[in-house]
PDB file of N, CA, C and O in Angstrom:
ATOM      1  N   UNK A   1       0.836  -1.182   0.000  1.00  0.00           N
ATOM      2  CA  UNK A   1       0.000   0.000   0.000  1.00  0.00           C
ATOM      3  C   UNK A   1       0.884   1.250   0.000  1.00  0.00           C
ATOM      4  O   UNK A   1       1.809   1.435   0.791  1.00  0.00           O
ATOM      5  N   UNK A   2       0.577   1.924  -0.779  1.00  0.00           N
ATOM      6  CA  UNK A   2       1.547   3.716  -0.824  1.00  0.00           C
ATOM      7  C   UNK A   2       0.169   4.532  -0.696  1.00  0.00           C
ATOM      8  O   UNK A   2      -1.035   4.287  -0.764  1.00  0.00           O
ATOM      9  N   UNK A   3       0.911   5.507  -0.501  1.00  0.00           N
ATOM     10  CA  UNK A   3      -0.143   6.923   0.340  1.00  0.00           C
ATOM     11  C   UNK A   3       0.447   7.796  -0.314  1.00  0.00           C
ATOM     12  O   UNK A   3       1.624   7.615  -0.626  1.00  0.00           O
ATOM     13  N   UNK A   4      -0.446   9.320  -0.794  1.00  0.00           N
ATOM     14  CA  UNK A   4      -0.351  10.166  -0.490  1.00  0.00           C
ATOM     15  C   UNK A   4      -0.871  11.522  -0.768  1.00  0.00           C
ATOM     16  O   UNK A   4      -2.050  11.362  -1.082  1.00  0.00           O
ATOM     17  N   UNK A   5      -0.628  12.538  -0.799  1.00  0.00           N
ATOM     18  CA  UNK A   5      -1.618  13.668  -0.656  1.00  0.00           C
ATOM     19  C   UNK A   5      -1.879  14.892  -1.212  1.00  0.00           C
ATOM     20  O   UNK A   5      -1.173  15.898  -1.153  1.00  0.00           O
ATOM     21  N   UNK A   6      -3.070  14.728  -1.825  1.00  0.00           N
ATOM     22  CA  UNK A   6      -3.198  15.197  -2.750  1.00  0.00           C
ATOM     23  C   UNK A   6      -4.807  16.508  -2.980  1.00  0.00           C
ATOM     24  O   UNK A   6      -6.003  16.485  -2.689  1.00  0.00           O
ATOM     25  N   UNK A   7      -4.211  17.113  -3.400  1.00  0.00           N
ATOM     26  CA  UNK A   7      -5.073  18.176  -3.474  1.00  0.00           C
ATOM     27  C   UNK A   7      -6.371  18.451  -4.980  1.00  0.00           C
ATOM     28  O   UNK A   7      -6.031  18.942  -6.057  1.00  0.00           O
ATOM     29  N   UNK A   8      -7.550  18.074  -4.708  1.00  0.00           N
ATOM     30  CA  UNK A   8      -8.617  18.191  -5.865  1.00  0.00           C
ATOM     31  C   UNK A   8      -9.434  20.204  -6.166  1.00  0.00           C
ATOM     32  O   UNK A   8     -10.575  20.580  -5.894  1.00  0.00           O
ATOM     33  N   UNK A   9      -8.892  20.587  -6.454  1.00  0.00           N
ATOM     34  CA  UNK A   9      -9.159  22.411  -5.847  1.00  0.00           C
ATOM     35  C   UNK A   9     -10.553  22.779  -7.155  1.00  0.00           C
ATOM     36  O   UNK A   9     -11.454  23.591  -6.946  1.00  0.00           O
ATOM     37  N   UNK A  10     -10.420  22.052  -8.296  1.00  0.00           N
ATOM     38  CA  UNK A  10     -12.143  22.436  -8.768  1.00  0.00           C
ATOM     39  C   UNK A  10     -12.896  21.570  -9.631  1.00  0.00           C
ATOM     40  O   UNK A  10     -12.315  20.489  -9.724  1.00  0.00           O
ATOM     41  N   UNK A  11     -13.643  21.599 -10.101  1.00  0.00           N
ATOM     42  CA  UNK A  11     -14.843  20.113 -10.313  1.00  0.00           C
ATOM     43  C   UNK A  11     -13.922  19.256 -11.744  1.00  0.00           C
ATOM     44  O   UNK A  11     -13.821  18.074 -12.072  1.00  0.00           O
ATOM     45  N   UNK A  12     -13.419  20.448 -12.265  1.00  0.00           N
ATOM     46  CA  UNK A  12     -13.052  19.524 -13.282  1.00  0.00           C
ATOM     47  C   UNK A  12     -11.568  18.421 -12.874  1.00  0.00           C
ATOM     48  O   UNK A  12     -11.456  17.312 -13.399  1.00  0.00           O
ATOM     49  N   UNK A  13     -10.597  18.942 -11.935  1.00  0.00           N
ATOM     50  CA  UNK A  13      -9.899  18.724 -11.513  1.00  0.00           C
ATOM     51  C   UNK A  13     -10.425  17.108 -10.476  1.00  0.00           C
ATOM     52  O   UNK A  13      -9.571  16.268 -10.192  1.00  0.00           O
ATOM     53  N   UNK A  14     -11.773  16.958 -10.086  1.00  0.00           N
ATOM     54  CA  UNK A  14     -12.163  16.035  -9.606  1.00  0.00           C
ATOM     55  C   UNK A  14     -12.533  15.113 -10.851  1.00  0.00           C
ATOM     56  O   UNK A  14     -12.192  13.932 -10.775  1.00  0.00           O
ATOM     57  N   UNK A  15     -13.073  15.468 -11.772  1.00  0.00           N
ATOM     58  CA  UNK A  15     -13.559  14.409 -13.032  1.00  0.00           C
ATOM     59  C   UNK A  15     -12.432  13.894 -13.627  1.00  0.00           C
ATOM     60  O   UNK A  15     -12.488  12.707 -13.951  1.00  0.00           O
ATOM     61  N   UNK A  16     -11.155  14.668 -13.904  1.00  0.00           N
ATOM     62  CA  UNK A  16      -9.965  14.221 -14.177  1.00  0.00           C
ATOM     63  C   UNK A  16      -9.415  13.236 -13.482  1.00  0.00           C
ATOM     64  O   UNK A  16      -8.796  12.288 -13.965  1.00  0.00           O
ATOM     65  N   UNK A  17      -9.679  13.487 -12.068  1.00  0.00           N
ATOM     66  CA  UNK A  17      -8.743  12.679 -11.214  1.00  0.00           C
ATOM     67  C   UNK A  17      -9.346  11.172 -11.454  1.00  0.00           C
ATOM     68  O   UNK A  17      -8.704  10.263 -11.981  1.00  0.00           O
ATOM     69  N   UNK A  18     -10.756  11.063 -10.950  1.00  0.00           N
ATOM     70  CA  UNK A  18     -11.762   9.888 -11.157  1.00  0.00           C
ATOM     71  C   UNK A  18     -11.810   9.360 -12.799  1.00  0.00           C
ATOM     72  O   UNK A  18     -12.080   8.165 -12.912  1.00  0.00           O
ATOM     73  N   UNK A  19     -11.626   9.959 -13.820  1.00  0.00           N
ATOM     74  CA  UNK A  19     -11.194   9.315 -14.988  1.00  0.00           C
ATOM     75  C   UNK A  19      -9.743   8.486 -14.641  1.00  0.00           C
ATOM     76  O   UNK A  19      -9.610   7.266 -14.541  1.00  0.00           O
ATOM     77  N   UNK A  20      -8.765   9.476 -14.498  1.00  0.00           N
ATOM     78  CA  UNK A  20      -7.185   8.269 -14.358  1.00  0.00           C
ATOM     79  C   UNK A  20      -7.724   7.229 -13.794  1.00  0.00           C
ATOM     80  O   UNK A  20      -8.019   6.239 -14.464  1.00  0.00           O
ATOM     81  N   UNK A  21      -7.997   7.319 -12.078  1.00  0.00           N
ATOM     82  CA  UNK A  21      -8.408   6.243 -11.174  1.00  0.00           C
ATOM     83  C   UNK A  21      -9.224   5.115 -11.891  1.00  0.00           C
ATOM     84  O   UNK A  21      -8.832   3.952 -11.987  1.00  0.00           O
ATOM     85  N   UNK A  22     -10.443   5.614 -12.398  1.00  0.00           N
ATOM     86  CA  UNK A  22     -11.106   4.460 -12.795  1.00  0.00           C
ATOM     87  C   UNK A  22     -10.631   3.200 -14.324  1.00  0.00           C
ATOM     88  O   UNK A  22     -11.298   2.258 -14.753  1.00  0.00           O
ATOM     89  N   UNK A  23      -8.975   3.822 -14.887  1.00  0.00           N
ATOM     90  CA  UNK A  23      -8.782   3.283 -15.769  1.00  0.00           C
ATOM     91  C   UNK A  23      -7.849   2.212 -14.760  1.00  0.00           C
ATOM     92  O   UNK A  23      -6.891   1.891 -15.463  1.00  0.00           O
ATOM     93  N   UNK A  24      -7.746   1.633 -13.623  1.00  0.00           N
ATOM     94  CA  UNK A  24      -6.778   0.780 -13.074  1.00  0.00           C
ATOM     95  C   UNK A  24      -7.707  -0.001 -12.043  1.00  0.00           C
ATOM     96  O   UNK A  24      -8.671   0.395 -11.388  1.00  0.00           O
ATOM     97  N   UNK A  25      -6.949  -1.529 -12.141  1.00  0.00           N
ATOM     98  CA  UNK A  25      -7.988  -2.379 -11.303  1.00  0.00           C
ATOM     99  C   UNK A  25      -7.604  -2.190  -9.812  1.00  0.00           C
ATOM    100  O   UNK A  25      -8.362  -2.775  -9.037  1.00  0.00           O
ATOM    101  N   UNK A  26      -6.901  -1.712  -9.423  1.00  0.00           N
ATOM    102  CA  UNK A  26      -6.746  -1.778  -7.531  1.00  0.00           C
ATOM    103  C   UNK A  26      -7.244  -0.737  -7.344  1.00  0.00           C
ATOM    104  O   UNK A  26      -7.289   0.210  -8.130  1.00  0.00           O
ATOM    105  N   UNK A  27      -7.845  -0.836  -5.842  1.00  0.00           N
ATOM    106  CA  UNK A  27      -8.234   0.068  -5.200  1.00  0.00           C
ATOM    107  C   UNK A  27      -7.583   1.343  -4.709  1.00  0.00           C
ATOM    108  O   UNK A  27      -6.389   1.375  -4.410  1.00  0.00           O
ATOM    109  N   UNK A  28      -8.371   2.378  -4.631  1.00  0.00           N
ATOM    110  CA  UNK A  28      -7.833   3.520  -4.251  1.00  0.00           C
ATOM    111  C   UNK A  28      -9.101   4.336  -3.387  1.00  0.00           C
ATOM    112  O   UNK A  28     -10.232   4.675  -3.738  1.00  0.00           O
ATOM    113  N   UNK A  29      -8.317   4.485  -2.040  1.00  0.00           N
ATOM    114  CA  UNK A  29      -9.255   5.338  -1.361  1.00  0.00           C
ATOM    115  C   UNK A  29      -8.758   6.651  -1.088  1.00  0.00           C
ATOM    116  O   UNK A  29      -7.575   6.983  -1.166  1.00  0.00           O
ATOM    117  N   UNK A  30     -10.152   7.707  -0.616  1.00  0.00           N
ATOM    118  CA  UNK A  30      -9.843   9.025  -0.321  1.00  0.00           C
ATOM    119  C   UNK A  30      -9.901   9.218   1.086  1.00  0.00           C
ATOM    120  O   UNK A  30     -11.030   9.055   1.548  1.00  0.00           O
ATOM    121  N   UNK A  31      -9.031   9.511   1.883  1.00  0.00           N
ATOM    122  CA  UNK A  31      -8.973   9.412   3.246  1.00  0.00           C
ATOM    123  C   UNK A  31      -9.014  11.410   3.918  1.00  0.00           C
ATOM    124  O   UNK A  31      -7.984  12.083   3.964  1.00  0.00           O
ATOM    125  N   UNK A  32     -10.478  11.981   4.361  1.00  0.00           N
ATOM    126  CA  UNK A  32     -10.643  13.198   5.042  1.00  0.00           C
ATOM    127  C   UNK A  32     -11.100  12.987   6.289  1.00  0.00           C
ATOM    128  O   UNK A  32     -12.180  12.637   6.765  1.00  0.00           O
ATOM    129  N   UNK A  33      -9.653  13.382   6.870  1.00  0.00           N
ATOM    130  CA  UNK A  33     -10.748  12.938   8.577  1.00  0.00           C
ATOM    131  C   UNK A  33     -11.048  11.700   8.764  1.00  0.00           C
ATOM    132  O   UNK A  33     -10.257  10.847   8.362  1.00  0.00           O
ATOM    133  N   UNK A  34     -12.062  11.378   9.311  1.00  0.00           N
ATOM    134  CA  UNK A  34     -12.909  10.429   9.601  1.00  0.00           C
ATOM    135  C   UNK A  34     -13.337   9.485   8.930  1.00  0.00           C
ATOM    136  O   UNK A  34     -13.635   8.329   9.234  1.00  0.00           O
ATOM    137  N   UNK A  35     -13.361  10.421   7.353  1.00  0.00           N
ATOM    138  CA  UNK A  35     -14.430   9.601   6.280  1.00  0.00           C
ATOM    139  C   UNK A  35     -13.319   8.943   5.454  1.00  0.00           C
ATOM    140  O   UNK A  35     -12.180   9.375   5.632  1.00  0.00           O
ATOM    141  N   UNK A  36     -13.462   8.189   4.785  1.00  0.00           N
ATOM    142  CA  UNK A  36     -12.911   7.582   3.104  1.00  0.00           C
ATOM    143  C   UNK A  36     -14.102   7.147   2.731  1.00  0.00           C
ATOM    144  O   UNK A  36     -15.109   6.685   3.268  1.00  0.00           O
ATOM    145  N   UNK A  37     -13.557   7.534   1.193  1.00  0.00           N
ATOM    146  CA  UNK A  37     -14.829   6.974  -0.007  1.00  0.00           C
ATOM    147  C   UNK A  37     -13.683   6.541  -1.337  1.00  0.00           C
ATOM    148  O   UNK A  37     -12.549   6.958  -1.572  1.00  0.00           O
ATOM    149  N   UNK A  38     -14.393   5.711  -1.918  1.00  0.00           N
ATOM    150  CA  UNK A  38     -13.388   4.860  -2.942  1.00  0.00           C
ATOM    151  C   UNK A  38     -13.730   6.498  -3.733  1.00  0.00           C
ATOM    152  O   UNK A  38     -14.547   7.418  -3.766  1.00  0.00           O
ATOM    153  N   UNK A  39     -12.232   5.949  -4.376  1.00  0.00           N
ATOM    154  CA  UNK A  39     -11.560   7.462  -5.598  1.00  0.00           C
ATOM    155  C   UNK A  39     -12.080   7.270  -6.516  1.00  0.00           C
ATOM    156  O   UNK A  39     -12.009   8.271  -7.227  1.00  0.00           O
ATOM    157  N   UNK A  40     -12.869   6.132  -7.179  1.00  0.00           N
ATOM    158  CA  UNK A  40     -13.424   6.348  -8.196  1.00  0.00           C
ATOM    159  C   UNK A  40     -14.535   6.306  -8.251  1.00  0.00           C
ATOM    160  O   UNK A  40     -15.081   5.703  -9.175  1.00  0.00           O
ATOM    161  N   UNK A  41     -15.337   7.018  -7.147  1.00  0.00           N
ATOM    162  CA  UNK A  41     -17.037   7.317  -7.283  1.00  0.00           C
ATOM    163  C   UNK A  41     -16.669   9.355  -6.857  1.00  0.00           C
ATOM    164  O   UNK A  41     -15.997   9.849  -5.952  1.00  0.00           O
ATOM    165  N   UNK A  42     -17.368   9.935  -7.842  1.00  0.00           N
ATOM    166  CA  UNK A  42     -17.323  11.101  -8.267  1.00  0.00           C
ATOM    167  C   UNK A  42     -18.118  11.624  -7.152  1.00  0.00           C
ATOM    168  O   UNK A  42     -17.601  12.595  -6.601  1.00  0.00           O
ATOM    169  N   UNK A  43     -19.172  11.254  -6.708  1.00  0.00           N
ATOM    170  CA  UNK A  43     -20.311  11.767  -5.695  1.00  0.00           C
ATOM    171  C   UNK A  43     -19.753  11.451  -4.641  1.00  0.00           C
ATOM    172  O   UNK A  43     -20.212  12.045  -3.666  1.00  0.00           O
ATOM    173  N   UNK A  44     -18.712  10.551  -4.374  1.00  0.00           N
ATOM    174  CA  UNK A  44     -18.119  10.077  -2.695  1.00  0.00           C
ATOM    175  C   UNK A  44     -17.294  11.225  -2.507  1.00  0.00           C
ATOM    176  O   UNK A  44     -17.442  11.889  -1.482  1.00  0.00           O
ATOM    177  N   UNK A  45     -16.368  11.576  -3.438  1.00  0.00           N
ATOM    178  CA  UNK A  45     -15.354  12.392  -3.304  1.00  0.00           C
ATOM    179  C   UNK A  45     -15.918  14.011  -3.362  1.00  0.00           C
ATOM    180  O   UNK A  45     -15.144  14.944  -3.153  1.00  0.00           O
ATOM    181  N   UNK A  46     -17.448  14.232  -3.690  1.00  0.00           N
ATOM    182  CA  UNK A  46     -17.931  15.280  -3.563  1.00  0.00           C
ATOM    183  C   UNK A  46     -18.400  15.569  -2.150  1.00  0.00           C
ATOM    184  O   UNK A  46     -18.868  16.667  -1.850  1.00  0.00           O
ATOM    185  N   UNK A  47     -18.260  14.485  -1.209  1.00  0.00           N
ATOM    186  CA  UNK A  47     -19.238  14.526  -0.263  1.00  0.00           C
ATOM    187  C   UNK A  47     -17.790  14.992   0.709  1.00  0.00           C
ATOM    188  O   UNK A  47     -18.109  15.169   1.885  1.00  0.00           O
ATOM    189  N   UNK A  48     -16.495  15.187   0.470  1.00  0.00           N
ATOM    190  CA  UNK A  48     -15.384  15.147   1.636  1.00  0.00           C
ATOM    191  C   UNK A  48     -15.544  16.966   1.674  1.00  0.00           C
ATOM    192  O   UNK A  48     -16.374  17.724   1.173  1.00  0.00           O
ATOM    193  N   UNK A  49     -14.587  17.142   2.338  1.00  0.00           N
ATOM    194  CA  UNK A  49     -14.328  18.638   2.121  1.00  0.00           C
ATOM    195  C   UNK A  49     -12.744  19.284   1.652  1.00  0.00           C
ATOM    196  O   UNK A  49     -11.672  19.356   2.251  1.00  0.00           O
ATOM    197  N   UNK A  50     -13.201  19.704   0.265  1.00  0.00           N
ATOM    198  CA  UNK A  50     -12.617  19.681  -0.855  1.00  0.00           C
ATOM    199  C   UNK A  50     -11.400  20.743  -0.548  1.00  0.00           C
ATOM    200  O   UNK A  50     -10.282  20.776  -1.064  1.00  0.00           O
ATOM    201  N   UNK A  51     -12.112  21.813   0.706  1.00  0.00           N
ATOM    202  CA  UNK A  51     -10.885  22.706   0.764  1.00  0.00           C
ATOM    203  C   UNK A  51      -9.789  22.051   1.480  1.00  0.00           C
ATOM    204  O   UNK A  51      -9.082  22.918   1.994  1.00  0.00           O
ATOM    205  N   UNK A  52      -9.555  21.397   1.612  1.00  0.00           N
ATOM    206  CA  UNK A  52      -8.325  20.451   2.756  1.00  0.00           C
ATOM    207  C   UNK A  52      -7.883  19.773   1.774  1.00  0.00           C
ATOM    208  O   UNK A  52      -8.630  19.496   0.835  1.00  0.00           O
ATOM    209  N   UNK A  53      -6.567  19.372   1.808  1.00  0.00           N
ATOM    210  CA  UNK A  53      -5.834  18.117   1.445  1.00  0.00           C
ATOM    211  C   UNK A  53      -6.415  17.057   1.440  1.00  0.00           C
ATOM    212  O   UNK A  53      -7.301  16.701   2.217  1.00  0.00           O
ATOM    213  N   UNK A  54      -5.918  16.426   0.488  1.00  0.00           N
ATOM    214  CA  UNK A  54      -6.852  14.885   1.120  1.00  0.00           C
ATOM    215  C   UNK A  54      -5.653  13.798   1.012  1.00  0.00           C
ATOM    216  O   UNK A  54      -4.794  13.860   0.133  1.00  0.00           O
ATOM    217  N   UNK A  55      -5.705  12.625   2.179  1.00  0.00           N
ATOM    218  CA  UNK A  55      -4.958  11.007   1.287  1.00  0.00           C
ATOM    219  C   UNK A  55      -5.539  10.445   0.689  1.00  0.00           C
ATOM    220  O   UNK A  55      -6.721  10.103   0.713  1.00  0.00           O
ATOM    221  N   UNK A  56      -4.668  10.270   0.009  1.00  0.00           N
ATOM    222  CA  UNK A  56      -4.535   8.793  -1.339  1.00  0.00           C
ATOM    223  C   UNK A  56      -4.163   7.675  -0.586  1.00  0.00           C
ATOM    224  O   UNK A  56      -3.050   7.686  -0.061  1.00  0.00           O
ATOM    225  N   UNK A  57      -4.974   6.619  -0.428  1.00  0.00           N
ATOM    226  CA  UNK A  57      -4.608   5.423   0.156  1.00  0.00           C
ATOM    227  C   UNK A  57      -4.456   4.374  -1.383  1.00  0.00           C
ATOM    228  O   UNK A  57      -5.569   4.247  -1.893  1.00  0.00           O
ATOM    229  N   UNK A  58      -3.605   3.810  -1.990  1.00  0.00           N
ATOM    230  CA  UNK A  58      -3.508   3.444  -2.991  1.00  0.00           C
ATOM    231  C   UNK A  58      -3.320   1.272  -2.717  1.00  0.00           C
ATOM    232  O   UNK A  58      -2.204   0.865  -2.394  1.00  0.00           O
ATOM    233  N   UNK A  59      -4.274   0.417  -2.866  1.00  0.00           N
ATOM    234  CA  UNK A  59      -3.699  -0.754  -2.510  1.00  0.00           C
ATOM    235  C   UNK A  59      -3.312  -1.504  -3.476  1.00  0.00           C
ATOM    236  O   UNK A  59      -4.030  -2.208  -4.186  1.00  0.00           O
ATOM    237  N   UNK A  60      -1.791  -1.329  -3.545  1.00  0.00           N
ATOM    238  CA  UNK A  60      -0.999  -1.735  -4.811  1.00  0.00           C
ATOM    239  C   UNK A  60      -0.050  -1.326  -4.453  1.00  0.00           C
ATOM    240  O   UNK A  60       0.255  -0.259  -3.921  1.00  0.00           O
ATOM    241  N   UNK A  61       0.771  -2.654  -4.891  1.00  0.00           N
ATOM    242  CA  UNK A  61       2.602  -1.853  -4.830  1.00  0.00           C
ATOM    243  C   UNK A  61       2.826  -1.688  -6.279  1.00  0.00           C
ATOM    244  O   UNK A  61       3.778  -0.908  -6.330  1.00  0.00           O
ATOM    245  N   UNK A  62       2.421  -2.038  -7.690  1.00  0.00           N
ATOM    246  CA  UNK A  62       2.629  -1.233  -8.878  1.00  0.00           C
ATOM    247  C   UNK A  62       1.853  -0.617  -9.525  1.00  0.00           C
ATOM    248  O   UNK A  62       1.145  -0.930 -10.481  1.00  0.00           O
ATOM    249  N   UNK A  63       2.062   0.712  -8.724  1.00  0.00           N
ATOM    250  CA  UNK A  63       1.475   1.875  -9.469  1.00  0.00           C
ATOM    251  C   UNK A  63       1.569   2.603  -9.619  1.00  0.00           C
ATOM    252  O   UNK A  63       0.932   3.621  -9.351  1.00  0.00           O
ATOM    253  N   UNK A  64       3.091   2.234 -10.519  1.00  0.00           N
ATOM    254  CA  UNK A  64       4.310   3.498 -10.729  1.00  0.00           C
ATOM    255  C   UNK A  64       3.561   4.461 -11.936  1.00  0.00           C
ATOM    256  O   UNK A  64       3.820   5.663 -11.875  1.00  0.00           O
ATOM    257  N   UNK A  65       2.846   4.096 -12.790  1.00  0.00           N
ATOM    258  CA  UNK A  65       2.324   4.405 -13.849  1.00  0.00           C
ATOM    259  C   UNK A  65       0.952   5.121 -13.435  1.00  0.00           C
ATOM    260  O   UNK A  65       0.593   6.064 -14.140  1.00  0.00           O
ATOM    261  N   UNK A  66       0.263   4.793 -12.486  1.00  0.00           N
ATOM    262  CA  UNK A  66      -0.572   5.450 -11.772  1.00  0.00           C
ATOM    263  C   UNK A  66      -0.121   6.610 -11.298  1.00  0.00           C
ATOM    264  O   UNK A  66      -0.265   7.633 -11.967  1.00  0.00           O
ATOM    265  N   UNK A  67       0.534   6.630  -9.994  1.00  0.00           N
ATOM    266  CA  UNK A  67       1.654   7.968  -9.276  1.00  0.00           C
ATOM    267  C   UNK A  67       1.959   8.457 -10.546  1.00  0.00           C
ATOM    268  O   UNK A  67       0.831   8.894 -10.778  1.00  0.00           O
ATOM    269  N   UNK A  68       2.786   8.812 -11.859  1.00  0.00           N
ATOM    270  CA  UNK A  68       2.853   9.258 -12.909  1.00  0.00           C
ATOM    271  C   UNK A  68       1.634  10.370 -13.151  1.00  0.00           C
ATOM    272  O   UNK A  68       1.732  11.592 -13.264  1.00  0.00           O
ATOM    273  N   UNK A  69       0.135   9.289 -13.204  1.00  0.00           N
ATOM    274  CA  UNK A  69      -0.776   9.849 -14.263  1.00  0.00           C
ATOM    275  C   UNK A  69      -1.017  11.015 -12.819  1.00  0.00           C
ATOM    276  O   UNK A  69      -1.129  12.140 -13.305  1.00  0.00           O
ATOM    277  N   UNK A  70      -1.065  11.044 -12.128  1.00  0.00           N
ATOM    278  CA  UNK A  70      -1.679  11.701 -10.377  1.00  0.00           C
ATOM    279  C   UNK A  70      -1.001  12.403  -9.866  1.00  0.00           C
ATOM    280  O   UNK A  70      -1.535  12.849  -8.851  1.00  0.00           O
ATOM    281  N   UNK A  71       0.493  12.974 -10.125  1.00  0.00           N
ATOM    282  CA  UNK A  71       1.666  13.616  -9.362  1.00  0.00           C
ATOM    283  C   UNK A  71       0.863  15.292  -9.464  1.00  0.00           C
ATOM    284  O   UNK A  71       0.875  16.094  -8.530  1.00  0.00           O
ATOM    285  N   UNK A  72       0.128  15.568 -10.973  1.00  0.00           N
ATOM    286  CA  UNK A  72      -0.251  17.114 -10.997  1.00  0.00           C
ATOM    287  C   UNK A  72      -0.894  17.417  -9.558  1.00  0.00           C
ATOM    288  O   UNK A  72      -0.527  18.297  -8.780  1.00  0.00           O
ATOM    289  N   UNK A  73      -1.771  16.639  -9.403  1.00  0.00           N
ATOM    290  CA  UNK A  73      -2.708  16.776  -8.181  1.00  0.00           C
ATOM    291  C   UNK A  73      -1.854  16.475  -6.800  1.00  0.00           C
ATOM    292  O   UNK A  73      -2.445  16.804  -5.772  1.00  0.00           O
ATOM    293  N   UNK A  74      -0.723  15.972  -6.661  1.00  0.00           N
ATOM    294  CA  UNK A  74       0.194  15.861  -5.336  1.00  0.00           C
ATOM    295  C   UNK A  74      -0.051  17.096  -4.687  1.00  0.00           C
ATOM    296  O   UNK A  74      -0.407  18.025  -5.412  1.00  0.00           O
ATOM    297  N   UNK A  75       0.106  17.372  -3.048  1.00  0.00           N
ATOM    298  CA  UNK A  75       0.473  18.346  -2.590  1.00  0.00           C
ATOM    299  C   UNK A  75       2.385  18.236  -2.943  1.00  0.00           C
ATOM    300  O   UNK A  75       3.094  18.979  -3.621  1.00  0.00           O
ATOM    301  N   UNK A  76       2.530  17.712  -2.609  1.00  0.00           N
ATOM    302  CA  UNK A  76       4.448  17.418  -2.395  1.00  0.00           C
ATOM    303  C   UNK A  76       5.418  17.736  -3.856  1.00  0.00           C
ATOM    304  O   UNK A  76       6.614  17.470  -3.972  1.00  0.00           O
ATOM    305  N   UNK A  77       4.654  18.286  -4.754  1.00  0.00           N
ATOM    306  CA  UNK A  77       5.334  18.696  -6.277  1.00  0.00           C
ATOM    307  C   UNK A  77       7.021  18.658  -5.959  1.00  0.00           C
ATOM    308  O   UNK A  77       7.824  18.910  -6.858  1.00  0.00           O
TER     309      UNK A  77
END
C-alpha cells in the first residue's frame, strides 16, 4: 500500500482525477478525517471537504504508472 496527498481544488480537476483512477484495477481510497470513499465514485469524493488536502490510500505496490498519471494533483510537487 503507498499513500499520499493530494489536493482536488475544482470540479473539473475532480472528473480528471476519477477518470485516471477508474482506468486501473486496484483500489484507491480518499482518506478526510474520519471519512474515506473509494476514488473512483465522483459523488463520494464530492461529499469530503474539498478545501483540505486529502490522502490517497492506494492498494498496490505497482502503481508506478498510476503515481505518474496523479503527481499534478500531489500536494508534495
Amino acid at each position: 500500500m503507498k499513500s499520499l496527498v493530494i489536493k482536488l481544488d475544482t470540479i473539473n480537476d475532480v472528473k480528471n482525477f476519477v477518470n485516471i483512477v477508474s482506468k486501473y484495477d486496484f483500489d484507491v481510497d480518499l482518506v478526510s478525517g474520519r471519512y474515506a470513499v473509494d476514488a473512483k465514485s465522483i459523488m463520494g469524493i464530492f461529499s469530503l471537504d474539498l478545501a483540505k488536502s486529502i490522502k490517497m490510500e492506494i492498494y498496490s505496490d505497482d502503481c508506478a504508472a498510476f503515481l505518474d498519471e496523479v503527481k499534478d494533483f500531489s500536494v508534495d510537487k
